[in-house]
N, C-alpha and C positions, 0 to 999 in steps of 0.2 A: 741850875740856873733858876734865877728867880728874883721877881718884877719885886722892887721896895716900896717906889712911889710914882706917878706920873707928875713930868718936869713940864708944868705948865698949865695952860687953862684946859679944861676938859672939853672935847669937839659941842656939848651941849651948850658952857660957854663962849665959843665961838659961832655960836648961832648955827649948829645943825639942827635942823628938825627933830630928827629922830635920834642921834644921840647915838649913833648904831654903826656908820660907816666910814671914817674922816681921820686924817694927819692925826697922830700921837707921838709921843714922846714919854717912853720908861727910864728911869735910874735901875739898874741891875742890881743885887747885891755884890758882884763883885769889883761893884765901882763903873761898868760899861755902860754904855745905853743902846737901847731896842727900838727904832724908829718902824712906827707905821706908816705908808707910806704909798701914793702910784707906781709900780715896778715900770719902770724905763730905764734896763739894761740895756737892751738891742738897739734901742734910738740913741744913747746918748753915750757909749762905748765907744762909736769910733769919735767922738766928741771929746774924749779926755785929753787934758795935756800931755806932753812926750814924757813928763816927770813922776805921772800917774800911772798905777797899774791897777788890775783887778782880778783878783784872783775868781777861780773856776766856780767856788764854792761863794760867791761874794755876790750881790746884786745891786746896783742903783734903783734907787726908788726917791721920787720927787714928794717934800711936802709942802703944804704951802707959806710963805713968807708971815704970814699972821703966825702959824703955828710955831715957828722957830722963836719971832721976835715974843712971842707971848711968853713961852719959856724960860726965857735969857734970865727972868730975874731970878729962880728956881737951879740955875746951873751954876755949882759950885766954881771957884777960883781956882783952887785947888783939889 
């Protein structure tokens, strides 16, 4: 496994301070992406739709709406 590029603005241009602890977004080499992120399995599990699952090995982790839409133009079509 292994990180290509980060899909979006870097947390420093999102205005972190320190540049050190904040929402990301990696492209994978094998085409996947790697989100950093607040881990909120436990709150927000019994919150999924009936058409949603999550496996044992899988975790929810929330980031923030800047960080995604900053992204957007960075995520491939295809």
């Amino acid at each position: 496994m292994r990180i290509v590029r980060r899909v979006g603005a870097s947390p420093r241009e999102r205005g972190s301070a320190s540049g050190q602890s904040c929402p990301d977004i990696f492209e994978l080499a094998d085409g996947d992406f790697a989100v950093i992120g607040r881990e909120a399995t436990q709150a927000l599990d019994p919150e999924l739709p009936s058409d949603a699952a999550r496996a044992d090995y899988e975790r929810i982790v929330i980031i923030t709406r800047e960080t995604l839409l900053r992204a957007k133009k960075d995520i491939p079509d295809a």
